[in-house]
Phi, psi and omega in degrees: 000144190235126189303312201289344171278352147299305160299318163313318155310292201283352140313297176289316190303317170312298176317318197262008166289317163294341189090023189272140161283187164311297210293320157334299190290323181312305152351282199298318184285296155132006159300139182265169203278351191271005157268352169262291176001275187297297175016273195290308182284356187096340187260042157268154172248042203316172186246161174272001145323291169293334162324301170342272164339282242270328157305285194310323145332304190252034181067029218215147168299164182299314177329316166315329173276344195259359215294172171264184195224001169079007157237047195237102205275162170316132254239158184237146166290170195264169179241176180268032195042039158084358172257160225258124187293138185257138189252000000 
């Protein structure tokens, strides 16, 4: 599961639930928009402070940015790293 693209969903989904644009949250968070921009796309790591912040913005427990979304695909299994059983 790659958490920053969860967050980012449930990030973006929640704003437009509220009716917010980027630039609206941006405000209201005190974050700039082109950092909810990557946000929003996964390629942020936010820390949990900002989770905090960015939950407290749009009025939602913090849980609610990690929670799944029911697009969160199955885990692919690992391979063992390619060596070979020695016999």
């Amino acid at each position: 599961m790659d958490m920053r693209r969860l967050v980012g969903r449930n990030v973006r989904r929640i704003r437009l639930e509220k009716g917010l644009t980027q630039e609206a949250f941006a405000e209201r968070s005190g974050f700039s928009q082109q950092y909810l921009s990557s946000l929003e796309r996964g390629t942020r790591n936010p820390t949990v402070v900002t989770l905090f912040e960015l939950a407290s913005a749009l009025g939602v427990s913090h849980v609610a940015l990690v929670e799944p979304d029911g697009e969160v695909q199955a885990a692919k299994p690992m391979r063992r790293g390619g060596r070979r059983n020695r016999r």
